[in-house]
N, C-alpha and C positions, 0 to 999 in steps of 0.2 A: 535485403530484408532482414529485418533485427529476428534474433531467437530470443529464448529464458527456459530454465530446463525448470521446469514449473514443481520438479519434485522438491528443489532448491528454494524454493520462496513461498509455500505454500503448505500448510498444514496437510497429512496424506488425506484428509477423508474430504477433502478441494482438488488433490492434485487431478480426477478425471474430469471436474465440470467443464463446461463451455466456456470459454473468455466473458460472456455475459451475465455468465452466473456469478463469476467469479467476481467482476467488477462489482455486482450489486450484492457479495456477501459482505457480511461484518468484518469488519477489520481483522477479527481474529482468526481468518483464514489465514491472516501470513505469517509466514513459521516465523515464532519466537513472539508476538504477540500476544499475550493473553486476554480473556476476556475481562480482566480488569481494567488494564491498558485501552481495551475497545472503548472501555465506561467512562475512564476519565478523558479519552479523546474527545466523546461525542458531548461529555459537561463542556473540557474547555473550548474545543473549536464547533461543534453541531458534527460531527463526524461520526455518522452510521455505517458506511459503507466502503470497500475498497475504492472505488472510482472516487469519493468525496474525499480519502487522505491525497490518492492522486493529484486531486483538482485543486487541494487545499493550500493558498497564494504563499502561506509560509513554506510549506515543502517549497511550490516552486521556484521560491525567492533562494531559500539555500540550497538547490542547487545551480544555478542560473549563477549562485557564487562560486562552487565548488569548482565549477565549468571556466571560468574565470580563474580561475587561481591553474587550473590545471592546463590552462593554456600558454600559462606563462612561458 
C-alpha cells in the first residue's frame, strides 16, 4: 500500500483533513502553491480543485513520460 507523509505536500492548516476533503480543496492546499497559481490554473486548464490537477490529461501525460524515461 503506497503512503505520503501529507505534512510534506500540503499546506499545515490541510494536513488533518480527510483524503476527501483534501481532494476537493483548491489547489492551494499543496505546499508551495499559491492562490495565484490556483487562479491562473483554473483560467488556463478549468482547475479548481486537487483531484481536477490530479485528473488533469497534461499532468498525466508528463508523468506517463517521466515514468518512461525512468525506466530506462
Amino acid at each position: 500500500m503506497a503512503s505520503i507523509d501529507l505534512d510534506n505536500v500540503l499546506d499545515k492548516a490541510w494536513a488533518d483533513k480527510s483524503l476527501p476533503e483534501v481532494l476537493a480543496a483548491p489547489v492551494a492546499a499543496l505546499k508551495g502553491v499559491s492562490e495565484r497559481d490556483g487562479e491562473l490554473l483554473q483560467e488556463a486548464f478549468g482547475v479548481k480543485t486537487v483531484a481536477d490537477l490530479a485528473d488533469l490529461k497534461y499532468v498525466r501525460w508528463a508523468q506517463a513520460l517521466a515514468a518512461l524515461e525512468a525506466a530506462k
